[in-house]
TORKOL-4160 file (C-alpha; in steps of 0.2 Angstrom, whole numbers, padded with zeros to 4 digits, m for minus):
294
<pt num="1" X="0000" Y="0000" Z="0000"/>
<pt num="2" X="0007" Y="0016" Z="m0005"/>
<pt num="3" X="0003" Y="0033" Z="0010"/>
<pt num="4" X="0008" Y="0052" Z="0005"/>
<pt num="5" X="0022" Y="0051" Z="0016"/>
<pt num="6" X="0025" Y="0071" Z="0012"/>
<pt num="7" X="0004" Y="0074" Z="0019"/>
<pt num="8" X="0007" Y="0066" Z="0033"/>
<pt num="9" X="0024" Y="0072" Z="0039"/>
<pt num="10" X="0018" Y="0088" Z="0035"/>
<pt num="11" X="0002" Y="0087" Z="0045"/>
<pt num="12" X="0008" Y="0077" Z="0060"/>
<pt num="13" X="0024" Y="0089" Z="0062"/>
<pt num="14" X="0019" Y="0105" Z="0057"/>
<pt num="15" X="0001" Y="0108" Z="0060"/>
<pt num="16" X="m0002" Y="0096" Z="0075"/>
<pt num="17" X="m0005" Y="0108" Z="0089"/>
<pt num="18" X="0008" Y="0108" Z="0102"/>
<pt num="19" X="0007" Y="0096" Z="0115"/>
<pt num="20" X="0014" Y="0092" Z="0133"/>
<pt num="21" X="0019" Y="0074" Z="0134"/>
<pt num="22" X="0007" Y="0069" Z="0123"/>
<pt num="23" X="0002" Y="0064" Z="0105"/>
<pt num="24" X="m0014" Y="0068" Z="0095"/>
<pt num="25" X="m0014" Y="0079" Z="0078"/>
<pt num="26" X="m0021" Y="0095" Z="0074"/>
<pt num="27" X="m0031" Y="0099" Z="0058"/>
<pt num="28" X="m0041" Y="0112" Z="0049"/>
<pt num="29" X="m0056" Y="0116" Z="0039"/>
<pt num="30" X="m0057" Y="0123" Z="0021"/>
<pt num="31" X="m0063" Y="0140" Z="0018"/>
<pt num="32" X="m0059" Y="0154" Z="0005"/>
<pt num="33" X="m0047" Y="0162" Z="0017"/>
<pt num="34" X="m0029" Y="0159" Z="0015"/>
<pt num="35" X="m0020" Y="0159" Z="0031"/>
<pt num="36" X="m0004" Y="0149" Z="0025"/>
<pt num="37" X="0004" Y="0154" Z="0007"/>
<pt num="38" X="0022" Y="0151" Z="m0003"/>
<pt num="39" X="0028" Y="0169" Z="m0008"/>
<pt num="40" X="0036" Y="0168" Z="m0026"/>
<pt num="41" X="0053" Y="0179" Z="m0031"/>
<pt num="42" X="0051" Y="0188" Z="m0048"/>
<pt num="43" X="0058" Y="0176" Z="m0058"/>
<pt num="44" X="0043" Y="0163" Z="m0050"/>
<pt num="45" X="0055" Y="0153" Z="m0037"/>
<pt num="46" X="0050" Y="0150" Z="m0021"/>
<pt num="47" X="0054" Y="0163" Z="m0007"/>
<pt num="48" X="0046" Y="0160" Z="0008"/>
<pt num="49" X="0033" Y="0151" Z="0018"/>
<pt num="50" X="0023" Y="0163" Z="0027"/>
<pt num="51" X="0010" Y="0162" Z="0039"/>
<pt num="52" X="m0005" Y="0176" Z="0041"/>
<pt num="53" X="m0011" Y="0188" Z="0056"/>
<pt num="54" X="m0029" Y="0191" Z="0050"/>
<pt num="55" X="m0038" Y="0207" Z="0062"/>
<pt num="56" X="m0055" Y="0205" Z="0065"/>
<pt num="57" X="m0067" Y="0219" Z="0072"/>
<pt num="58" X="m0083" Y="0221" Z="0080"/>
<pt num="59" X="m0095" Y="0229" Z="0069"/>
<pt num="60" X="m0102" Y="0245" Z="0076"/>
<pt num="61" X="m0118" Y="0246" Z="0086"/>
<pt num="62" X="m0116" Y="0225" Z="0093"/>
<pt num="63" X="m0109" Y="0221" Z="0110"/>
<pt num="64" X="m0093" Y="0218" Z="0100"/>
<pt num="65" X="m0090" Y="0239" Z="0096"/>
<pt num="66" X="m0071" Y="0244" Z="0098"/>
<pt num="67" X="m0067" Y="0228" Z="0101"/>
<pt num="68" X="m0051" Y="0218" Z="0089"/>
<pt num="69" X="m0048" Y="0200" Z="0088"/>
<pt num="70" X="m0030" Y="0196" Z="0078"/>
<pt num="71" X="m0029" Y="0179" Z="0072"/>
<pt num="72" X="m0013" Y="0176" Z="0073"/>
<pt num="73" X="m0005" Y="0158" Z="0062"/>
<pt num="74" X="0007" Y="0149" Z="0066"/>
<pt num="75" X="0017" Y="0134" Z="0060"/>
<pt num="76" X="0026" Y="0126" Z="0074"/>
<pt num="77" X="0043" Y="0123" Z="0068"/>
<pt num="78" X="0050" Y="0139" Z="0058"/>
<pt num="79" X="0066" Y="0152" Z="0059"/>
<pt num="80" X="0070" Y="0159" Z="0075"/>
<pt num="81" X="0069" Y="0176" Z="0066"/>
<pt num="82" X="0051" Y="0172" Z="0065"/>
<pt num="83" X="0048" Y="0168" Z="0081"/>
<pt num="84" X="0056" Y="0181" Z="0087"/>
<pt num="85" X="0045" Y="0194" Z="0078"/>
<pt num="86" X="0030" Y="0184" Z="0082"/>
<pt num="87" X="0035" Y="0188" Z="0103"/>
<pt num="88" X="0038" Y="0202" Z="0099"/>
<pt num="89" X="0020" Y="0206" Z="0091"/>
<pt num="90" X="0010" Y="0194" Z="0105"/>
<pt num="91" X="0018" Y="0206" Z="0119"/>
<pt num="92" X="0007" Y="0221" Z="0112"/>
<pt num="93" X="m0011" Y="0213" Z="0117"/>
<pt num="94" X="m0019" Y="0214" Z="0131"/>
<pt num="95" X="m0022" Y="0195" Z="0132"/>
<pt num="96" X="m0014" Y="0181" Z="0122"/>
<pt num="97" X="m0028" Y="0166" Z="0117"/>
<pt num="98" X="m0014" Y="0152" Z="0116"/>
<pt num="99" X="m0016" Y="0130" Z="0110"/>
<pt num="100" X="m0010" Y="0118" Z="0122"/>
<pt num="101" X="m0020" Y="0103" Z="0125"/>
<pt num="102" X="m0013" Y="0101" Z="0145"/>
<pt num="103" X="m0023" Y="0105" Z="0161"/>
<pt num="104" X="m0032" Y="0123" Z="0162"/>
<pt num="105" X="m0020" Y="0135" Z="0167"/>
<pt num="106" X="m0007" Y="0124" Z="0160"/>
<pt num="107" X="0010" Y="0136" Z="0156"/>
<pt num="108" X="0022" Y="0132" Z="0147"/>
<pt num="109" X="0042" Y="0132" Z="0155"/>
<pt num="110" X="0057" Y="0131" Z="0147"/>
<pt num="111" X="0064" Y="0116" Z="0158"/>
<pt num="112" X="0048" Y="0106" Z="0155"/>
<pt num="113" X="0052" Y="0103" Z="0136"/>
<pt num="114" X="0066" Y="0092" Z="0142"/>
<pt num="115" X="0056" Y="0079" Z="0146"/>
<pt num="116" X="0042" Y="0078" Z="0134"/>
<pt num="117" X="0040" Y="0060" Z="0123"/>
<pt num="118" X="0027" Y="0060" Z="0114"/>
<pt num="119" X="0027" Y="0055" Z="0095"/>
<pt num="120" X="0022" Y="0071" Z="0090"/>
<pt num="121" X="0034" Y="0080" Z="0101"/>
<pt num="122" X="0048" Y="0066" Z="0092"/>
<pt num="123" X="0042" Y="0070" Z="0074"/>
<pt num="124" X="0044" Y="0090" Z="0078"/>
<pt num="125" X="0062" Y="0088" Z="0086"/>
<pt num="126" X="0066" Y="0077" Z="0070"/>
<pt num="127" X="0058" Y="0089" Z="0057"/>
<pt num="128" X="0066" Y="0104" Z="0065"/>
<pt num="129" X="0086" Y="0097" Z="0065"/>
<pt num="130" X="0081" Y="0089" Z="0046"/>
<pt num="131" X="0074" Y="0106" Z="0041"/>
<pt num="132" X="0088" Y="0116" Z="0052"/>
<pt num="133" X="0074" Y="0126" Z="0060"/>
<pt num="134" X="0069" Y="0131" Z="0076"/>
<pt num="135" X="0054" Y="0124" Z="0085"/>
<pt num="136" X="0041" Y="0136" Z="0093"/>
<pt num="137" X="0037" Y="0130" Z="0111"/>
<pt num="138" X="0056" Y="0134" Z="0113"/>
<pt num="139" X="0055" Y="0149" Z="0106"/>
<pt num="140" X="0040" Y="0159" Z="0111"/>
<pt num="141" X="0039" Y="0167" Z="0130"/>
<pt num="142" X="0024" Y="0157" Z="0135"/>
<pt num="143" X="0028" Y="0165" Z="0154"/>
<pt num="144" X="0023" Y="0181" Z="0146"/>
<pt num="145" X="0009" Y="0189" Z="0159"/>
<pt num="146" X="m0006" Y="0193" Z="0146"/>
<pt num="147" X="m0006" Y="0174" Z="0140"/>
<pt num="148" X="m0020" Y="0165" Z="0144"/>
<pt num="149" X="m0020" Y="0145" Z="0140"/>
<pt num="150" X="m0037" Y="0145" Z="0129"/>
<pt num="151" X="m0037" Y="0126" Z="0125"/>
<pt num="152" X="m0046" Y="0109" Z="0131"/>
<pt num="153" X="m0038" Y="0100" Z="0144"/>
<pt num="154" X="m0034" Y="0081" Z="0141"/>
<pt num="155" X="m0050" Y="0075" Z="0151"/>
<pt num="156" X="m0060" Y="0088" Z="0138"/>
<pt num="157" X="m0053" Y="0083" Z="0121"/>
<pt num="158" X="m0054" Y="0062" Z="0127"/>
<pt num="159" X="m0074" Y="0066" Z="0130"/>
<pt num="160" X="m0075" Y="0074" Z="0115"/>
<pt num="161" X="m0070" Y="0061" Z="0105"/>
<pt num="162" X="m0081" Y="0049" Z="0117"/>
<pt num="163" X="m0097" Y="0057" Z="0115"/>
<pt num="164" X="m0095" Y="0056" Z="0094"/>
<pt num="165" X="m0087" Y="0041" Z="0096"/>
<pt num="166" X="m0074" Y="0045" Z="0088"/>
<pt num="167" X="m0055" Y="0041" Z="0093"/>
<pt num="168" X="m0039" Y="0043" Z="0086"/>
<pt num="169" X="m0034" Y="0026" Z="0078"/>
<pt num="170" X="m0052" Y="0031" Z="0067"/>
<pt num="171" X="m0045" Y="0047" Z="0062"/>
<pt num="172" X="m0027" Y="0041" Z="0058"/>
<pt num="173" X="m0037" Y="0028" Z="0047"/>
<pt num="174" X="m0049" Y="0041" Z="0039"/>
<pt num="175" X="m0032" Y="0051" Z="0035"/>
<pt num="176" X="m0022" Y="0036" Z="0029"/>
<pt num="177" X="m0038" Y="0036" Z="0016"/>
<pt num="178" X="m0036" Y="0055" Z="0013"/>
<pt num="179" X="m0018" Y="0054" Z="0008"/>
<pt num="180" X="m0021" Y="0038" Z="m0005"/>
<pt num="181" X="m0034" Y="0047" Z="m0014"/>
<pt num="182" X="m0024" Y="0064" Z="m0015"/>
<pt num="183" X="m0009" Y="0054" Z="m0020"/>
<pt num="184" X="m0020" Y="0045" Z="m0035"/>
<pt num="185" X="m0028" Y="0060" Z="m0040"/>
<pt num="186" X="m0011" Y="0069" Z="m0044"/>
<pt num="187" X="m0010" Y="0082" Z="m0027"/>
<pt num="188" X="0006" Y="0074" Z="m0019"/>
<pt num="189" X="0021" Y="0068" Z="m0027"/>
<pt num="190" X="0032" Y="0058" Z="m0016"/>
<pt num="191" X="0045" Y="0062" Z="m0027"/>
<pt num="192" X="0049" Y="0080" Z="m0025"/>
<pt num="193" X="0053" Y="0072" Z="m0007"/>
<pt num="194" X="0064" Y="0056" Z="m0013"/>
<pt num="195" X="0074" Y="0070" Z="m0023"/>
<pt num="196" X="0073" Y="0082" Z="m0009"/>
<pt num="197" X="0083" Y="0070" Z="0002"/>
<pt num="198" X="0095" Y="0067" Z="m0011"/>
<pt num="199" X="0099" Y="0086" Z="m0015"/>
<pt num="200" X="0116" Y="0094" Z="m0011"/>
<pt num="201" X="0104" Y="0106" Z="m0004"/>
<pt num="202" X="0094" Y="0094" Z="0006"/>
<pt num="203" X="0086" Y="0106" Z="0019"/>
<pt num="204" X="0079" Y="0120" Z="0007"/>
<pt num="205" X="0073" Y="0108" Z="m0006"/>
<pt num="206" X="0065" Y="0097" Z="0008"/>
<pt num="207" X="0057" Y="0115" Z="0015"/>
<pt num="208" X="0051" Y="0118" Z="m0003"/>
<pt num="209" X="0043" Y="0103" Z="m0005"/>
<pt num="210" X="0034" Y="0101" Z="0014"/>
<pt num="211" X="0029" Y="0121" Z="0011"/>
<pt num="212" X="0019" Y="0118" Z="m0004"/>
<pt num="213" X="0009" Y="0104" Z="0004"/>
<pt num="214" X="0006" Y="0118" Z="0019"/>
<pt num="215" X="0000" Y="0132" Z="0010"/>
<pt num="216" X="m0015" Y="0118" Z="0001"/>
<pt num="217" X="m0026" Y="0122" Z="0015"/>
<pt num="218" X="m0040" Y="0112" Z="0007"/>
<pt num="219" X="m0027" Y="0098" Z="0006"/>
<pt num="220" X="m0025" Y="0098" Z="0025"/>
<pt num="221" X="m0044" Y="0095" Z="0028"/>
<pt num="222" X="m0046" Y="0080" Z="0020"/>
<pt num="223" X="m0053" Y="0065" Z="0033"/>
<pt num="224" X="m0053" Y="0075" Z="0050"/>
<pt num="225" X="m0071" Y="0075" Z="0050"/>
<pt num="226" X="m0081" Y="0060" Z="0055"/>
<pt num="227" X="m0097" Y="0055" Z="0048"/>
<pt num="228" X="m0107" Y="0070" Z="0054"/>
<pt num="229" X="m0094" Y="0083" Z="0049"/>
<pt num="230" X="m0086" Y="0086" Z="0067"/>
<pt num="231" X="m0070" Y="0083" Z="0077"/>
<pt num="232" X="m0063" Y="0088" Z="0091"/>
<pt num="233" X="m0046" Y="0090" Z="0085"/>
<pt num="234" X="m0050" Y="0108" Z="0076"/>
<pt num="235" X="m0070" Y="0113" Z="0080"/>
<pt num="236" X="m0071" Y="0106" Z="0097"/>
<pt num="237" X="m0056" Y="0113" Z="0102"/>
<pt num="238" X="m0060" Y="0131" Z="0094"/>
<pt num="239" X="m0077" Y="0132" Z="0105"/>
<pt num="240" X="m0068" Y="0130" Z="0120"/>
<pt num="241" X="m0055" Y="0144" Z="0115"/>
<pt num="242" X="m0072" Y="0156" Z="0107"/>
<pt num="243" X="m0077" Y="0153" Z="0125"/>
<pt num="244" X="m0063" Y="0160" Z="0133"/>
<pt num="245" X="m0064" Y="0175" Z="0122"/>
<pt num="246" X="m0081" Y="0178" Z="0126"/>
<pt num="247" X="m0073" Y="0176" Z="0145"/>
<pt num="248" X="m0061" Y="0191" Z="0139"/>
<pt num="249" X="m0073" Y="0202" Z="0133"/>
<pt num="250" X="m0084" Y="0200" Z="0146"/>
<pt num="251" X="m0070" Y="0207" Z="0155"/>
<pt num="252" X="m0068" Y="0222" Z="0147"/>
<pt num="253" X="m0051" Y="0217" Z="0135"/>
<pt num="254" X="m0050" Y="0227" Z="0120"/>
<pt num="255" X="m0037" Y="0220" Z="0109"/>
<pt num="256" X="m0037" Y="0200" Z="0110"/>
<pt num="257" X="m0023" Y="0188" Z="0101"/>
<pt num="258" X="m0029" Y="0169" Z="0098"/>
<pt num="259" X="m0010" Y="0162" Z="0094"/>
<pt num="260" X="m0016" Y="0144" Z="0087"/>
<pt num="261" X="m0010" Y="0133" Z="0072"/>
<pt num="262" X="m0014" Y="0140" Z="0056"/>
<pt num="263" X="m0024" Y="0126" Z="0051"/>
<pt num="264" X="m0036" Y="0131" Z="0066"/>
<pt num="265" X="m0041" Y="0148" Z="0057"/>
<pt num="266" X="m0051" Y="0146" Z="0044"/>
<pt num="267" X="m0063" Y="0139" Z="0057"/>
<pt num="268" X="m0061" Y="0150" Z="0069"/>
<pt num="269" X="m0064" Y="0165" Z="0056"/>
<pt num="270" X="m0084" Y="0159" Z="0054"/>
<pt num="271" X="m0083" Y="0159" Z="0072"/>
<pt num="272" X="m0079" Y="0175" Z="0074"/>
<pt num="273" X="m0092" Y="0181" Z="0061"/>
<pt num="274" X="m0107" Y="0173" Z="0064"/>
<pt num="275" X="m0105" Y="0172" Z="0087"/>
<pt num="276" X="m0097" Y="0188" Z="0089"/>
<pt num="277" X="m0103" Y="0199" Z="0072"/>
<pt num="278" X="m0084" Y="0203" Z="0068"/>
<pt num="279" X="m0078" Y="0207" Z="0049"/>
<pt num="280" X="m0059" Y="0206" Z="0044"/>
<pt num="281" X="m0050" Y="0219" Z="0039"/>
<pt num="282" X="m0032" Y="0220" Z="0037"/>
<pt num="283" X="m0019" Y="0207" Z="0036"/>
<pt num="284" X="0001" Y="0204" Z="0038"/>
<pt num="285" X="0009" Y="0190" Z="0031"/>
<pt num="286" X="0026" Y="0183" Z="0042"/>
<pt num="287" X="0039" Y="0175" Z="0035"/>
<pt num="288" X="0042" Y="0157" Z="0043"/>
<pt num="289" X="0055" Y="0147" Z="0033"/>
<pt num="290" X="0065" Y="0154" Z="0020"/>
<pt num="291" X="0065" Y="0144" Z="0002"/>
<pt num="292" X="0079" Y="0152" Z="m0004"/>
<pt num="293" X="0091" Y="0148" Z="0009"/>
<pt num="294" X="0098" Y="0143" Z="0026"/>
């Protein structure tokens, strides 16, 4: 049996939300929006990865007036310039929204990285020294006073998937399917990642050919839903974070970061449309990995 190894390295390591100590994988639903891209130089070679901050803002006359929400992407291994202009940006809100399926109030220390083993957490250090990036949770100042851990805990997301009956090894099977059909119909070529390995420039051919399998958001969405068309892994997880935003608000908080995987966004956009009467207005695309060199 053949699997799109490049789809599912991709998904498990870059869009799997960050974990601590253990191993599911994150996801996404497809909408118009584009939250992930590949930037082109003039002459049409790849430049950079780059993921979107997308502002949203309540709409005059709601209970939502004068009040923004950035969606701020992320991909969780990248450049340390990247992450480092990302800290920089998260330290202007009043509150930080932040992933992290752990224990409410979980925060996330430097010497508690040391000991985490999950698969995912394996795959990510993997891709990171292959890729000769950086990985975020090492990066980001997740001690910063305005963040606010906006996620399910483990006891949440396991009765979630129990009251759909859903679990993981069904998800991992309905993906497995995903990635033959996108292999058949032409979407993936495992080749461009064969001859990646092989390159005298491993590491920025292997970035160029992972990074155009990220920016196919649609791509990404393929068999994360069940049956009825829910999982826990992106919607049940963004109604818990939409309400702790509502949490925020009620509190009086102005200007509101959600810092989650940008595969959680397009999602989390209808939220913020339809539940709090938001429109987008402007957005600033990030740099993540360059494409054109270490």
């Amino acid at each position: 049996m053949r699997c799109c190894f490049t789809f599912l390295a991709a998904f498990l390591t870059l869009f799997a939300y960050p974990t601590h100590g253990r191993a599911e994988i994150a996801d996404t639903k497809a909408q118009q929006e584009q939250y992930v891209r590949v930037s082109q130089t003039e002459q049409g070679q790849p430049k950079n990865l780059e993921t979107a901050i997308v502002r949203f803002e309540g709409t005059p006359k709601t209970d939502f007036a004068g009040i923004t929400v950035d969606l701020v992407g992320v991909v969780h291994i990248g450049g340390g310039d990247y992450y480092a202009q990302l800290d920089r940006r998260l330290a202007e809100y009043d509150v930080v929204l932040y992933e992290l399926v752990a224990p409410d109030g979980t925060r996330i220390r430097p010497e508690d990285l040391a000991g985490r083993r999950s698969l995912i957490a394996s795959m990510q250090s993997g891709m990171r020294d292959v890729l000769k990036l950086e990985y975020q949770l090492e990066r980001i100042n997740y001690l910063a006073e305005n963040f606010r851990h906006a996620d399910m805990s483990p006891e949440e997301f396991a009765e979630d998937m129990a009251r759909r009956g859903d679990s993981l090894p069904k998800m991992i099977a309905r993906l497995f399917g995903a990635s033959l059909a996108m292999q058949a119909s032409g979407k993936s070529n495992d080749l461009d990642l064969i001859r990646a390995f092989f390159s005298k420039d491993r590491a920025v051919m292997l970035r160029r050919a992972m990074a155009a399998q990220l920016a196919d958001m649609e791509m990404l969405n393929l068999g994360l839903d069940d049956a009825d068309g829910e999982n826990t892994i992106i919607k049940g997880r963004n109604a818990k974070a939409m309400r702790i935003l509502a949490e925020e608000v009620q509190a009086g908080q102005k200007n509101i970061a959600i810092f989650y995987g940008a595969g959680h966004l397009p999602d989390m956009a209808e939220r913020l449309r339809t539940e709090f009467a938001m429109k987008a207005s402007d957005t600033i695309w990030l740099p993540a990995w360059n494409l054109q060199e270490l």
